[in-house]
C-alpha positions in Angstrom: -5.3 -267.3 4.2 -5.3 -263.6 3.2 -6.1 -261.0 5.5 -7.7 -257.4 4.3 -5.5 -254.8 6.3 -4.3 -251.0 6.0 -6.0 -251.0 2.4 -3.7 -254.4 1.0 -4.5 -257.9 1.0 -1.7 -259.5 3.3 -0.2 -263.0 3.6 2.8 -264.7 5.1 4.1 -267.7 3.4 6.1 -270.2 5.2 8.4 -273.0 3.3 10.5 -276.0 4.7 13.8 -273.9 3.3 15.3 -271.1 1.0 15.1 -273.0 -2.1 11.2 -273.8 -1.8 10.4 -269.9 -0.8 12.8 -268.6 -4.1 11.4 -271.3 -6.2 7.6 -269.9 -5.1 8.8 -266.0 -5.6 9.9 -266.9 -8.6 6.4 -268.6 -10.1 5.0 -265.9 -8.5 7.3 -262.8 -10.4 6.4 -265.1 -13.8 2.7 -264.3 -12.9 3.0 -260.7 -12.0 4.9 -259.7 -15.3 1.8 -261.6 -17.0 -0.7 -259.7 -15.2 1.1 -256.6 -15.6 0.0 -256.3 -11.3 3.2 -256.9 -9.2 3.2 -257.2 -5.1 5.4 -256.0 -2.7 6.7 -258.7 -1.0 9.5 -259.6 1.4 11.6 -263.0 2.0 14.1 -263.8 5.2 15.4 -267.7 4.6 12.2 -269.7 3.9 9.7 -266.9 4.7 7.6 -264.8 2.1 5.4 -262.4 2.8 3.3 -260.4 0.3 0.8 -257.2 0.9 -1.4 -256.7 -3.1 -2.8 -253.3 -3.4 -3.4 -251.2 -6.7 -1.6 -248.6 -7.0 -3.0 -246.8 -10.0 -6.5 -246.9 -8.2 -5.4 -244.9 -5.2 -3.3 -247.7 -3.1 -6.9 -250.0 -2.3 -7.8 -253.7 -2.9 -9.6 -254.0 -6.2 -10.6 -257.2 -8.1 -7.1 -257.5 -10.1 -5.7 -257.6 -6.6 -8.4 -260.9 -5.6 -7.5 -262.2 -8.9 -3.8 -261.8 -8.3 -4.0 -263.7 -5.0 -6.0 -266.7 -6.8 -2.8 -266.9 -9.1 -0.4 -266.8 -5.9 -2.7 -269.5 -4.3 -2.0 -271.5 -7.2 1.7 -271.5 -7.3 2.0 -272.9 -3.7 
């Protein structure tokens, strides 16, 4: 589930090994280029976490950053 904290939607992925989180960055790095919107993100062995804010709008969470986490949801 995403959390709304310190202006950023927020989540913390959790996969049953490396090769599961990597395959899911990647899906989700294919997205990002397509929406022009990419998140910062770290990944230790099978865990990804990802904070979406928009940048150009004054680092806040704004619709392309929902819509972005609707795409993520969908690569899991």
């Amino acid at each position: 589930m995403w959390e709304e904290k310190n202006n950023t939607l927020y989540r913390k992925f959790e996969f049953k090994d490396f090769n599961e989180a990597f395959g899911f960055m990647t899906r989700v790095a294919l997205i990002a280029e397509k929406m022009d919107h990419h998140p910062t993100w770290t990944n230790t062995y099978n865990k990804v976490e990802i904070w979406l804010n928009t940048h150009d709008a004054g680092d806040i969470v704004t619709e392309k950053d929902k819509k972005m986490a609707n795409s993520i949801n969908n690569c899991l």
